[in-house]
N, C-alpha and C positions, 0 to 999 in steps of 0.2 A: 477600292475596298469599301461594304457595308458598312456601315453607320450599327453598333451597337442595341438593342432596345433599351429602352428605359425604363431603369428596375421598379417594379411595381410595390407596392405598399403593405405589408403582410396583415391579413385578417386576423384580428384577435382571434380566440379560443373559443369566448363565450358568447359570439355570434349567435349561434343560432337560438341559446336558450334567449336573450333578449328577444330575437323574433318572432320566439315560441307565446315571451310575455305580452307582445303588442298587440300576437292574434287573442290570445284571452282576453285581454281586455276590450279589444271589436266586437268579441262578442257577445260578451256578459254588457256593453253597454247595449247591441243590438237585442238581447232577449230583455232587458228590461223596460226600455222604450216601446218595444212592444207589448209587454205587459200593461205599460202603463198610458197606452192607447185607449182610446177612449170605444174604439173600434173593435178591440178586444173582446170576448165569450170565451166564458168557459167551453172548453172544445171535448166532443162524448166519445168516449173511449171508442175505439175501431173494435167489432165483431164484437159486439158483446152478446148480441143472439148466438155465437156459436159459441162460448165462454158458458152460457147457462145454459144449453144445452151438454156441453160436455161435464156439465156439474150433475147432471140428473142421473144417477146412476139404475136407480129402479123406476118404474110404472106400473103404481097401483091402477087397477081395471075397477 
């Protein structure tokens, strides 16, 4: 006769939201650390040539 398994441990409920809080917190300390790199620049918006372009609506001659 097999030998039983042995009954496992039941996961709380609120697993996953604690999870949820450990990655926020990785990464708000990850985006501040980098903020506060010394390494850090202000970084220039992407496409801004086509942004002011699509603002120009008319062309005076």
């Amino acid at each position: 006769m097999t030998k039983r398994p042995t009954p496992k441990k039941r996961r709380e409920k609120s697993r996953g939201r604690t999870q949820y809080a450990v990655y926020e917190q990785k990464q708000l300390r990850k985006l501040e650390n980098r903020r506060n790199s010394p390494y850090a620049v202000a970084a220039e918006p992407k496409g801004k040539e086509e942004k002011l372009l699509k603002g120009i609506t008319r062309i005076k001659a």
